[in-house]
PDB file of N, CA, C and O in Angstrom:
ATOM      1  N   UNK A   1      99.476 124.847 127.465  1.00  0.00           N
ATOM      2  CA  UNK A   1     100.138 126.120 127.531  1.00  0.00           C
ATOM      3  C   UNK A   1      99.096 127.209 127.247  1.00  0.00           C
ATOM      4  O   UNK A   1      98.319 126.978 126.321  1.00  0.00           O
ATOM      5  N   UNK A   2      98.959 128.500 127.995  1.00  0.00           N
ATOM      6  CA  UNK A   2      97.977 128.992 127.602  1.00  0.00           C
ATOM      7  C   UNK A   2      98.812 130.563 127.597  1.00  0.00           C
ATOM      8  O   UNK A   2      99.518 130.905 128.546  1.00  0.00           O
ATOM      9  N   UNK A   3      98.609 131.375 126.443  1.00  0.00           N
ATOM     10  CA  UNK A   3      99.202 132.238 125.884  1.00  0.00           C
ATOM     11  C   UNK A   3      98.113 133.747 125.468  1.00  0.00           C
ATOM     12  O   UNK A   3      96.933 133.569 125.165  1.00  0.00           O
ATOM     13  N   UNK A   4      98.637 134.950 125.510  1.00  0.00           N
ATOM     14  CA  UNK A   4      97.501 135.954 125.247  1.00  0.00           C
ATOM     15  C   UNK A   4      98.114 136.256 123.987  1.00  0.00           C
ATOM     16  O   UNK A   4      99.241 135.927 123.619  1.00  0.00           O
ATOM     17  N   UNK A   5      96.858 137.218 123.083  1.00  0.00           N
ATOM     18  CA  UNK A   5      96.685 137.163 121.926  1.00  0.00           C
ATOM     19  C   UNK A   5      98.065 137.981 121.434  1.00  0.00           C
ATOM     20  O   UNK A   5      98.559 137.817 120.318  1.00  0.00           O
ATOM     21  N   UNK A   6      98.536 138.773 122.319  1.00  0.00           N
ATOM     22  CA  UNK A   6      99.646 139.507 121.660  1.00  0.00           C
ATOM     23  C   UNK A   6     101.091 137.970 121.801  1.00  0.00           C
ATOM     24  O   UNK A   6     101.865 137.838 120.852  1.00  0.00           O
ATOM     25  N   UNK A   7     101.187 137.187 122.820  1.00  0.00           N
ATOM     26  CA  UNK A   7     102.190 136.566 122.427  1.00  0.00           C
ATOM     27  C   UNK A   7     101.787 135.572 121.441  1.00  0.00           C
ATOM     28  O   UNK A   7     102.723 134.858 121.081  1.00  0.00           O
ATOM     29  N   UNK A   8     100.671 135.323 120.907  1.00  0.00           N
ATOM     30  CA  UNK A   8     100.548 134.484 119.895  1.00  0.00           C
ATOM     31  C   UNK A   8     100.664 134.802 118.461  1.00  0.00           C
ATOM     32  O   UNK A   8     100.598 133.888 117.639  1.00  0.00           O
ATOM     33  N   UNK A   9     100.828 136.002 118.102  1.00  0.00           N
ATOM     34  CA  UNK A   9     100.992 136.709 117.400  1.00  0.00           C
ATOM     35  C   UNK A   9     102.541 136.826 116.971  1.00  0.00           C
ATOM     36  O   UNK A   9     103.012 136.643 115.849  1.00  0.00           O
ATOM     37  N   UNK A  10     103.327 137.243 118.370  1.00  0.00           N
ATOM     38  CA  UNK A  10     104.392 136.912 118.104  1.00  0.00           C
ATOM     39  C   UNK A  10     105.527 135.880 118.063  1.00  0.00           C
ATOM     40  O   UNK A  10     106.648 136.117 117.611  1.00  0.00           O
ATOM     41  N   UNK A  11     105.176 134.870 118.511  1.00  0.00           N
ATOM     42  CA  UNK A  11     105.754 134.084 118.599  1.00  0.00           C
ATOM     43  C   UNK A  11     104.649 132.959 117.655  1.00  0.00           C
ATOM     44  O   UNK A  11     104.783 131.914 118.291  1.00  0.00           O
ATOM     45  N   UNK A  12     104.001 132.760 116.896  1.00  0.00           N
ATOM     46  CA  UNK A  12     103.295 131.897 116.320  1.00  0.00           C
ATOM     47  C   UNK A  12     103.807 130.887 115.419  1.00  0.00           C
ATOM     48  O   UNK A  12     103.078 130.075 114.849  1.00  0.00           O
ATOM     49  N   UNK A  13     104.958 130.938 115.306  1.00  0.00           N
ATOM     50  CA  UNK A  13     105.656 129.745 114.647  1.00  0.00           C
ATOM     51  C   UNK A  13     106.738 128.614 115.589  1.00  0.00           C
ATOM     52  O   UNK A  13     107.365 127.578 115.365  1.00  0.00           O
ATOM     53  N   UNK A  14     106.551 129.330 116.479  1.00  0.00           N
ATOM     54  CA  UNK A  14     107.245 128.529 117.843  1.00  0.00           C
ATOM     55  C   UNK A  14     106.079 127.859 118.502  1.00  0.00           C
ATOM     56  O   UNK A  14     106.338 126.795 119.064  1.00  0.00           O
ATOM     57  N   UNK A  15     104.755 128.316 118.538  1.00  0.00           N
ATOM     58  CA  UNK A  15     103.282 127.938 119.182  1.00  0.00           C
ATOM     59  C   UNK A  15     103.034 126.868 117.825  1.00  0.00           C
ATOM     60  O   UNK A  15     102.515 125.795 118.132  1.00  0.00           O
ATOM     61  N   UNK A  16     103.311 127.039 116.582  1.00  0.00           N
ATOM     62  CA  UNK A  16     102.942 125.597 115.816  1.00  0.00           C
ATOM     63  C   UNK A  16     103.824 124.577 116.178  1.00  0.00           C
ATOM     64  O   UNK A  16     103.673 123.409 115.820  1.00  0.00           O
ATOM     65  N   UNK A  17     104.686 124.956 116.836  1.00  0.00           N
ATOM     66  CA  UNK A  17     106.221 123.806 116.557  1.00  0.00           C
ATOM     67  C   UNK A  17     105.522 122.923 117.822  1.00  0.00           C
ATOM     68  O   UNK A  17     105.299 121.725 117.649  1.00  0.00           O
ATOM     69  N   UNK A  18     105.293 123.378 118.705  1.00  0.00           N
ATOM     70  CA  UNK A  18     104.749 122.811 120.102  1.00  0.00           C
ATOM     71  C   UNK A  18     103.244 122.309 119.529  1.00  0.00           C
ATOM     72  O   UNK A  18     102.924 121.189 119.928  1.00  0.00           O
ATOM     73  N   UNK A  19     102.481 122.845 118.832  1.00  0.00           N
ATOM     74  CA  UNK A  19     101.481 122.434 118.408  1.00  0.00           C
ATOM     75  C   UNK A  19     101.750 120.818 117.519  1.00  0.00           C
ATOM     76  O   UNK A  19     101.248 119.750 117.872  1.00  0.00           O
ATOM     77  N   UNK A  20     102.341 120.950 116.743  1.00  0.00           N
ATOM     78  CA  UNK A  20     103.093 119.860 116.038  1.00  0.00           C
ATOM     79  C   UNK A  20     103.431 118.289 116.748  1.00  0.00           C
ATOM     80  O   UNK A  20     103.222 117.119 116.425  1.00  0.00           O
ATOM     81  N   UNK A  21     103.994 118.915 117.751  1.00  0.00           N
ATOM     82  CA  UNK A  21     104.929 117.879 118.814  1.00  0.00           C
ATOM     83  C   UNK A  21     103.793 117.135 119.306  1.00  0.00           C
ATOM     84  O   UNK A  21     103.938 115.971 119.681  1.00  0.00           O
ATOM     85  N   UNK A  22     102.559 117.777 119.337  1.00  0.00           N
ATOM     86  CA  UNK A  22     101.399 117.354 120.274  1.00  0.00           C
ATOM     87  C   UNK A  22     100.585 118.128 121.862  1.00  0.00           C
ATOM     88  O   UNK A  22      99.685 117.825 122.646  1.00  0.00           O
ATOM     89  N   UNK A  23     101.617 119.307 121.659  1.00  0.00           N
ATOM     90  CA  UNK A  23     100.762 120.190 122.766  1.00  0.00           C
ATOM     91  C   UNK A  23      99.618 120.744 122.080  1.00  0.00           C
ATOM     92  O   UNK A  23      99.335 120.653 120.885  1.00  0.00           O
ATOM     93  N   UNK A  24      98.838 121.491 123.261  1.00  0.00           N
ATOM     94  CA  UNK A  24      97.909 122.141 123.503  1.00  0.00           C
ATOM     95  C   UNK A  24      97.845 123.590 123.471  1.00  0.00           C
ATOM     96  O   UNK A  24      98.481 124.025 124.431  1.00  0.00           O
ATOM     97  N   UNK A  25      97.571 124.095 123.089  1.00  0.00           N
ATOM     98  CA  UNK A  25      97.697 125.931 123.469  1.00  0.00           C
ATOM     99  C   UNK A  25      96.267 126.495 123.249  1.00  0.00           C
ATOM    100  O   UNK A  25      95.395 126.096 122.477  1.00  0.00           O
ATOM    101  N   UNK A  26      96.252 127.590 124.182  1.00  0.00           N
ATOM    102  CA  UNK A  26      94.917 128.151 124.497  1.00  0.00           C
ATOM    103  C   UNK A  26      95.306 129.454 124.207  1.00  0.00           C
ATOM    104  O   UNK A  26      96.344 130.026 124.542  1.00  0.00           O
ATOM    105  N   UNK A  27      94.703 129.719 123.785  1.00  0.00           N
ATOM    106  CA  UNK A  27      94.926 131.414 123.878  1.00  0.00           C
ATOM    107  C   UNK A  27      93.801 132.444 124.364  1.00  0.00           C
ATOM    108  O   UNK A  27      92.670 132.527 123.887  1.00  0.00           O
ATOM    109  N   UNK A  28      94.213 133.044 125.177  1.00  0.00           N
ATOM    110  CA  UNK A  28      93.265 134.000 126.016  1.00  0.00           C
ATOM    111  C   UNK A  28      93.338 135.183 125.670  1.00  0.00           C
ATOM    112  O   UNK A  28      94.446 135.717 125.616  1.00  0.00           O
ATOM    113  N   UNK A  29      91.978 136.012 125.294  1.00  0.00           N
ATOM    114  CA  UNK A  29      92.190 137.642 125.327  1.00  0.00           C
ATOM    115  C   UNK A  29      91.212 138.022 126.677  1.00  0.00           C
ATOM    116  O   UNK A  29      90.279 137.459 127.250  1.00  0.00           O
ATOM    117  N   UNK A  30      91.911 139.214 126.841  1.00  0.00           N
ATOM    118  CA  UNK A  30      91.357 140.425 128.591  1.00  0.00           C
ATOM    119  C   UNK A  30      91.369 139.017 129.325  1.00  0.00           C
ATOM    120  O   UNK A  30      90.328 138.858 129.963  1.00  0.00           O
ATOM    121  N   UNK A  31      92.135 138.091 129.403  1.00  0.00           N
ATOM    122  CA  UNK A  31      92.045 137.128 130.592  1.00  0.00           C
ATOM    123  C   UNK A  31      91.085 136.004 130.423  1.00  0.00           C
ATOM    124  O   UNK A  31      91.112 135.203 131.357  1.00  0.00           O
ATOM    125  N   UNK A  32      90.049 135.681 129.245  1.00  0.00           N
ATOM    126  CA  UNK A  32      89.581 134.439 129.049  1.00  0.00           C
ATOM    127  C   UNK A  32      89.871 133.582 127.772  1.00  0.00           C
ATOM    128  O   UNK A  32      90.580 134.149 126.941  1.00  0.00           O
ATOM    129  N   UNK A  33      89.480 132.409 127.488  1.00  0.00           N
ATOM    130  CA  UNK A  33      89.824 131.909 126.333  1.00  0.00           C
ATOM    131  C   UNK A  33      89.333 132.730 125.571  1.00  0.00           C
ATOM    132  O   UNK A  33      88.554 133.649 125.822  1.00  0.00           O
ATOM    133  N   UNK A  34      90.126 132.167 123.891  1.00  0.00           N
ATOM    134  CA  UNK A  34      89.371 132.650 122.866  1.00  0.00           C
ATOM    135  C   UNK A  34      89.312 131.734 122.200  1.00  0.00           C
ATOM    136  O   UNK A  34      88.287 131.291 121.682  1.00  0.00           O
ATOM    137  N   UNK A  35      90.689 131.195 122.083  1.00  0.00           N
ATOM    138  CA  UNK A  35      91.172 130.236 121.153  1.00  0.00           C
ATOM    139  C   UNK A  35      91.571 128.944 121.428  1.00  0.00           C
ATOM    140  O   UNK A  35      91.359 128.839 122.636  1.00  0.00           O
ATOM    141  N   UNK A  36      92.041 127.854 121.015  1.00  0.00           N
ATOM    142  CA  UNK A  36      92.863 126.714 121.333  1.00  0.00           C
ATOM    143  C   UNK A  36      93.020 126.260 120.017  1.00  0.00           C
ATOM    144  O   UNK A  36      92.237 125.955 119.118  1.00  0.00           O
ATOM    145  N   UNK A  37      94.972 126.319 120.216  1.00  0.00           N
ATOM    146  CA  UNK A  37      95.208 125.819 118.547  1.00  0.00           C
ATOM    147  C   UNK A  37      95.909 123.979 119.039  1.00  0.00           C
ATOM    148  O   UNK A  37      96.675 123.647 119.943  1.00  0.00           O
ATOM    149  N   UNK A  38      95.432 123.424 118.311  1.00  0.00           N
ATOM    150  CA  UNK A  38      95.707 121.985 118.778  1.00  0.00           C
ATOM    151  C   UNK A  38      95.833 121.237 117.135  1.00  0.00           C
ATOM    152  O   UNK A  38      94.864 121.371 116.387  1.00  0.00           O
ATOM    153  N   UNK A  39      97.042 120.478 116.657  1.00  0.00           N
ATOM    154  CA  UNK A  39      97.002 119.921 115.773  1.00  0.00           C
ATOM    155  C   UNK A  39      96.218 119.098 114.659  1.00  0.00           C
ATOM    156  O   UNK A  39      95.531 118.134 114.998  1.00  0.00           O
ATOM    157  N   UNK A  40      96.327 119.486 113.322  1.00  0.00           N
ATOM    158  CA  UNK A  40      95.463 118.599 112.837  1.00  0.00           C
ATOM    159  C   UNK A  40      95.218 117.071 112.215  1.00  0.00           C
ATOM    160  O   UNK A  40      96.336 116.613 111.976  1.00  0.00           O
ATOM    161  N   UNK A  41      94.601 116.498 112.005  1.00  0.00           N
ATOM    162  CA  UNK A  41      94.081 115.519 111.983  1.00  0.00           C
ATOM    163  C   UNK A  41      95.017 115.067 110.334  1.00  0.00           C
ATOM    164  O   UNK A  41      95.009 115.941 109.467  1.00  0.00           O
ATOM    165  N   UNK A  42      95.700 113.834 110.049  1.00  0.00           N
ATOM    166  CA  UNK A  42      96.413 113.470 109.032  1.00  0.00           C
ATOM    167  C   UNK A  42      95.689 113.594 108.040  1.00  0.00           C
ATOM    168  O   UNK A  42      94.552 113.184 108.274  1.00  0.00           O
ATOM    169  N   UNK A  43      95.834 113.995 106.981  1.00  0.00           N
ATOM    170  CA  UNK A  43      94.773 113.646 105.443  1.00  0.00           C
ATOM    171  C   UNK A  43      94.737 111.952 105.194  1.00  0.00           C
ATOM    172  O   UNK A  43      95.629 111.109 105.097  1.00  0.00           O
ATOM    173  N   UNK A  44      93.655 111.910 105.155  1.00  0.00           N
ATOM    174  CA  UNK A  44      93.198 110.108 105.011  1.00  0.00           C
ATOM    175  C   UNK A  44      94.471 110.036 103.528  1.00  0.00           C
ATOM    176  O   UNK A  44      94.894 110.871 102.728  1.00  0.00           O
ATOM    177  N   UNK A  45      94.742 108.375 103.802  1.00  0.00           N
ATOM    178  CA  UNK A  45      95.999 108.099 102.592  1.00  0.00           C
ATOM    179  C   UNK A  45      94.376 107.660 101.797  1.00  0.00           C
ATOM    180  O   UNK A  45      93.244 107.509 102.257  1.00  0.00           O
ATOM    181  N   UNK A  46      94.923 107.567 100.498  1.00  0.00           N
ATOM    182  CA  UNK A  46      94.140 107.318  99.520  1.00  0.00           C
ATOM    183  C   UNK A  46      93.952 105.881  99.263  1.00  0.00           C
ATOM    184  O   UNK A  46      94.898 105.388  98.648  1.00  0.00           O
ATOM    185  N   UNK A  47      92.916 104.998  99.584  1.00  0.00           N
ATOM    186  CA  UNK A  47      93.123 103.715  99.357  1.00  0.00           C
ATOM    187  C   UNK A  47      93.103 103.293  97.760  1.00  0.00           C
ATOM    188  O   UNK A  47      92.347 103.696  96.876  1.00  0.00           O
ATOM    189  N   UNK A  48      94.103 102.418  97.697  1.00  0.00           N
ATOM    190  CA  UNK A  48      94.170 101.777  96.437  1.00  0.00           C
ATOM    191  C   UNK A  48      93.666 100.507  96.317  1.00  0.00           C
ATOM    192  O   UNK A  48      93.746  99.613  97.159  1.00  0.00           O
ATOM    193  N   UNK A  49      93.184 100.462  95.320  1.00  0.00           N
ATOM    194  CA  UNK A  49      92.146  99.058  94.397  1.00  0.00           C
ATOM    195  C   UNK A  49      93.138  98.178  94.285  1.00  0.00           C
ATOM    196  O   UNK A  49      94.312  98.483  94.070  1.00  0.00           O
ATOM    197  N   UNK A  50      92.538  96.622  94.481  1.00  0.00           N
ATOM    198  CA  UNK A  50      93.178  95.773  94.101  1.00  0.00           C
ATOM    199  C   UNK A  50      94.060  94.999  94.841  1.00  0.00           C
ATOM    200  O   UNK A  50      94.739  94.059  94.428  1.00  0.00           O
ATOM    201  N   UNK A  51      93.991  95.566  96.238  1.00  0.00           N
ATOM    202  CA  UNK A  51      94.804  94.640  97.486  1.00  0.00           C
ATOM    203  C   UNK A  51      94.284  93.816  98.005  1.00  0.00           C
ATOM    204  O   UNK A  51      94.718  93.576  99.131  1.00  0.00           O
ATOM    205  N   UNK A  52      92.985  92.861  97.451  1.00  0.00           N
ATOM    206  CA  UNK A  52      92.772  91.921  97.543  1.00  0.00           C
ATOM    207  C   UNK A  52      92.447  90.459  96.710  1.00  0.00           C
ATOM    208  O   UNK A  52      91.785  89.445  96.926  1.00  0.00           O
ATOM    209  N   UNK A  53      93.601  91.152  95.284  1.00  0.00           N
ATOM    210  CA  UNK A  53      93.231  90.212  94.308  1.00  0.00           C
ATOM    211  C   UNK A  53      93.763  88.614  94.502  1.00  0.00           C
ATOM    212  O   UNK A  53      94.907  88.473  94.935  1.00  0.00           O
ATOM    213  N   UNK A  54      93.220  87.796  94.293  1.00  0.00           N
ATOM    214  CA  UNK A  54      93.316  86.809  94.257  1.00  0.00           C
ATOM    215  C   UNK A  54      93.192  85.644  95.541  1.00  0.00           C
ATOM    216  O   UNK A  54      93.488  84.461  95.711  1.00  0.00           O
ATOM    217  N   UNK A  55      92.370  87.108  96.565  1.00  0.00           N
ATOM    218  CA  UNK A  55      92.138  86.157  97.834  1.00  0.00           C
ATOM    219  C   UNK A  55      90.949  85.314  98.041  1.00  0.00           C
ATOM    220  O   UNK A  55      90.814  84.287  98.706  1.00  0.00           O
ATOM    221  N   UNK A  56      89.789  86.247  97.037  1.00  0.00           N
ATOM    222  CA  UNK A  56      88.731  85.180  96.754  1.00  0.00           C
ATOM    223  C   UNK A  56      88.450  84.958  95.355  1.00  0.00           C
ATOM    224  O   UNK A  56      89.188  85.442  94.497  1.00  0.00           O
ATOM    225  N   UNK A  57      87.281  84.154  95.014  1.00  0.00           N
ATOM    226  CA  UNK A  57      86.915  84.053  93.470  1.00  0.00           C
ATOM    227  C   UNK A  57      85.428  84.433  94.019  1.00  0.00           C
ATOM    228  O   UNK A  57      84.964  84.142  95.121  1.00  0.00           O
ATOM    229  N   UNK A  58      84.725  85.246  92.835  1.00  0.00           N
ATOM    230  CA  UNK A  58      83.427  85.557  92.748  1.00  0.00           C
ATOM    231  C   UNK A  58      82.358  84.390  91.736  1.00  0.00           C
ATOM    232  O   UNK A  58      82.449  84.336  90.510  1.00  0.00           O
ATOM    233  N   UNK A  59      81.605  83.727  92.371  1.00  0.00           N
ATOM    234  CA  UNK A  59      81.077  82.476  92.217  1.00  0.00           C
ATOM    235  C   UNK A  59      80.520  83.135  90.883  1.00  0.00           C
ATOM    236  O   UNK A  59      80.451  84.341  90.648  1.00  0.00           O
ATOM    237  N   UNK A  60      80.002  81.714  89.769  1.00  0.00           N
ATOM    238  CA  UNK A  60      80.008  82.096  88.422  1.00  0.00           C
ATOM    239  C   UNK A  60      78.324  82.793  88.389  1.00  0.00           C
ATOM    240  O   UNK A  60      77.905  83.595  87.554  1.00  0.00           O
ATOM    241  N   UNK A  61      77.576  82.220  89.539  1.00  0.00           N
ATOM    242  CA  UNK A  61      76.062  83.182  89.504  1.00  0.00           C
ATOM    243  C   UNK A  61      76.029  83.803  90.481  1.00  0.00           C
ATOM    244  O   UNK A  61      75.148  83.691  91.333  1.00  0.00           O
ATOM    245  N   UNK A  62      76.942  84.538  90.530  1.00  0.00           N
ATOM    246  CA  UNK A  62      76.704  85.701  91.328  1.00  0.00           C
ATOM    247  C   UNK A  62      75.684  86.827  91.355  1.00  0.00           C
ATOM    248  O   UNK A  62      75.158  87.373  92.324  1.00  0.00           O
ATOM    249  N   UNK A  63      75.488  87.103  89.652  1.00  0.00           N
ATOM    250  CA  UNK A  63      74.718  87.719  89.507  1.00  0.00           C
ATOM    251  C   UNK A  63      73.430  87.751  88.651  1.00  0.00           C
ATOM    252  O   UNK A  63      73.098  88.626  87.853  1.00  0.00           O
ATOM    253  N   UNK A  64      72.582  86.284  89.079  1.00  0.00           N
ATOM    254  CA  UNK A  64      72.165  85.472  88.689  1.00  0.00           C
ATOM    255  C   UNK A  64      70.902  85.638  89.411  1.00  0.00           C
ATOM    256  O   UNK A  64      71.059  85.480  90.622  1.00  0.00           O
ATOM    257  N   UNK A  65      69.184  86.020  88.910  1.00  0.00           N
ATOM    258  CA  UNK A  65      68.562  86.252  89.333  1.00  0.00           C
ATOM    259  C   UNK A  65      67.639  85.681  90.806  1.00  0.00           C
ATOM    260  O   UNK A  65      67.098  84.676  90.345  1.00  0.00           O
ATOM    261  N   UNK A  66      67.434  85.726  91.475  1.00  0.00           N
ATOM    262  CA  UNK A  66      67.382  84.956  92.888  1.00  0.00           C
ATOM    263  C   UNK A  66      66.523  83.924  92.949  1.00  0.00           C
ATOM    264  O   UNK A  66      65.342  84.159  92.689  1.00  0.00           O
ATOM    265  N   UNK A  67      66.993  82.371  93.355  1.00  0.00           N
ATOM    266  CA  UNK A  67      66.147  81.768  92.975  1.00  0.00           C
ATOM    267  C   UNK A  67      64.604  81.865  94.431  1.00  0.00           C
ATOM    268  O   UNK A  67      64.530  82.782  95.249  1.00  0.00           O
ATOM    269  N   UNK A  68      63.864  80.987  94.372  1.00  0.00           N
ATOM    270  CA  UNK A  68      62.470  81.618  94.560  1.00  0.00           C
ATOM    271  C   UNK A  68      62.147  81.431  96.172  1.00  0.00           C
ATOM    272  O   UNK A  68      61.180  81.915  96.760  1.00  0.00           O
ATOM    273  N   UNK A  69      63.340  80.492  96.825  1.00  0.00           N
ATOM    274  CA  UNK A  69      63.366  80.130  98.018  1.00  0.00           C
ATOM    275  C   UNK A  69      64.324  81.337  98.628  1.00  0.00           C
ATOM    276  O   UNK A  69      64.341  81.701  99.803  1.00  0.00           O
ATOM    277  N   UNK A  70      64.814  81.665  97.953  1.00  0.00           N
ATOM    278  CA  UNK A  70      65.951  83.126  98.505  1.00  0.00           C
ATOM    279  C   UNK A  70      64.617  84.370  99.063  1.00  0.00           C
ATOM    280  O   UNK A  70      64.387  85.007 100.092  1.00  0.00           O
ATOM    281  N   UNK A  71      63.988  84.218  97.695  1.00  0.00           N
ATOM    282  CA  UNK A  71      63.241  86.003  97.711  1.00  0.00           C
ATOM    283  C   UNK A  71      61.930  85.425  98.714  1.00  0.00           C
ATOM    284  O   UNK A  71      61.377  86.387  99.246  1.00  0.00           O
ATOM    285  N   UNK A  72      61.351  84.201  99.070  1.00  0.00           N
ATOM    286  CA  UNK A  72      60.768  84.122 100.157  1.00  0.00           C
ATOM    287  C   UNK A  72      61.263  84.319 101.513  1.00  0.00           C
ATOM    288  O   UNK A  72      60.656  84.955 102.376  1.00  0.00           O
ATOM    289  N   UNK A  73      62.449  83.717 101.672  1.00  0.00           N
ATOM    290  CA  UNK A  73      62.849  84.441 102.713  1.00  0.00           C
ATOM    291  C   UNK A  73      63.579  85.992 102.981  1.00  0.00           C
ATOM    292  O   UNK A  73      63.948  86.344 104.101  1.00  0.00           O
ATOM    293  N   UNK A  74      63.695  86.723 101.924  1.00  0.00           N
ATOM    294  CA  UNK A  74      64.020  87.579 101.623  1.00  0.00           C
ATOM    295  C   UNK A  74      62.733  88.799 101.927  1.00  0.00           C
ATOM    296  O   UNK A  74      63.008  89.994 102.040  1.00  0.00           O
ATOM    297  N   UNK A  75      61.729  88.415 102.001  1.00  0.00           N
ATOM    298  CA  UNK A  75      60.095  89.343 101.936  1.00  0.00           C
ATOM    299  C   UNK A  75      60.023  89.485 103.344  1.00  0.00           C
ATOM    300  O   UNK A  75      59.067  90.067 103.857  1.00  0.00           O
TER     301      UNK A  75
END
Protein backbone atom coordinates (compact mmCIF):
# COMPACT_ATOMS: atom_id res chain seq x y z
CA UNK A 1 0.00 0.00 0.00
CA UNK A 2 1.65 3.12 -0.68
CA UNK A 3 0.31 6.31 1.07
CA UNK A 4 1.53 10.26 1.13
CA UNK A 5 2.79 11.85 4.13
CA UNK A 6 -0.37 13.79 4.87
CA UNK A 7 -2.55 10.47 4.81
CA UNK A 8 -0.15 8.86 7.07
CA UNK A 9 -0.42 11.21 9.47
CA UNK A 10 -3.89 10.89 9.47
CA UNK A 11 -4.88 7.87 9.43
CA UNK A 12 -1.72 6.24 11.27
CA UNK A 13 -3.36 3.94 13.52
CA UNK A 14 -5.34 2.25 10.80
CA UNK A 15 -1.68 2.09 8.70
CA UNK A 16 -0.34 0.11 12.05
CA UNK A 17 -3.39 -2.16 12.11
CA UNK A 18 -2.51 -3.25 8.40
CA UNK A 19 1.04 -3.03 9.40
CA UNK A 20 0.33 -5.59 12.19
CA UNK A 21 -1.70 -8.03 9.97
CA UNK A 22 1.52 -8.20 7.85
CA UNK A 23 1.22 -5.53 5.12
CA UNK A 24 3.55 -3.28 3.70
CA UNK A 25 3.19 0.49 3.47
CA UNK A 26 5.35 2.97 1.77
CA UNK A 27 4.98 6.25 2.19
CA UNK A 28 5.78 8.84 -0.39
CA UNK A 29 6.41 12.64 -0.15
CA UNK A 30 6.16 15.22 -3.67
CA UNK A 31 5.59 11.70 -5.29
CA UNK A 32 8.69 9.51 -4.14
CA UNK A 33 9.36 7.21 -1.29
CA UNK A 34 10.37 8.30 1.96
CA UNK A 35 9.32 5.82 4.14
CA UNK A 36 8.18 2.10 4.52
CA UNK A 37 6.59 1.14 7.77
CA UNK A 38 6.63 -2.73 7.87
CA UNK A 39 6.28 -4.68 11.19
CA UNK A 40 8.54 -5.53 13.81
CA UNK A 41 10.51 -8.31 14.54
CA UNK A 42 9.14 -10.39 18.02
CA UNK A 43 11.41 -9.69 21.17
CA UNK A 44 13.55 -12.93 21.47
CA UNK A 45 11.61 -15.08 24.53
CA UNK A 46 14.13 -15.34 27.19
CA UNK A 47 15.69 -18.74 27.34
CA UNK A 48 15.54 -20.54 30.52
CA UNK A 49 18.31 -22.78 32.25
CA UNK A 50 17.86 -26.14 32.94
CA UNK A 51 15.79 -27.76 30.03
CA UNK A 52 18.15 -30.18 29.71
CA UNK A 53 18.60 -31.65 33.06
CA UNK A 54 19.04 -35.02 33.33
CA UNK A 55 19.57 -35.81 29.63
CA UNK A 56 23.23 -36.22 30.03
CA UNK A 57 25.81 -36.80 32.93
CA UNK A 58 29.10 -34.78 32.83
CA UNK A 59 31.94 -37.46 33.03
CA UNK A 60 33.78 -37.37 36.54
CA UNK A 61 37.23 -35.85 34.61
CA UNK A 62 35.87 -33.61 32.81
CA UNK A 63 37.85 -31.20 34.07
CA UNK A 64 40.83 -33.00 34.47
CA UNK A 65 44.07 -31.80 33.05
CA UNK A 66 44.71 -33.22 29.40
CA UNK A 67 46.37 -36.21 29.25
CA UNK A 68 49.64 -36.00 26.95
CA UNK A 69 48.32 -37.89 23.84
CA UNK A 70 45.27 -35.32 23.73
CA UNK A 71 47.62 -32.05 23.78
CA UNK A 72 49.82 -33.78 20.98
CA UNK A 73 47.25 -33.97 18.90
CA UNK A 74 45.86 -30.93 20.03
CA UNK A 75 49.34 -28.69 18.81
Amino acid sequence: MIVSVHEAKTHLSRLLTRVAAGEEVIIHRHGRPAARLVSCEPEPVERQGGADRGRFSVPEDFDDEMSEVTRIFRS
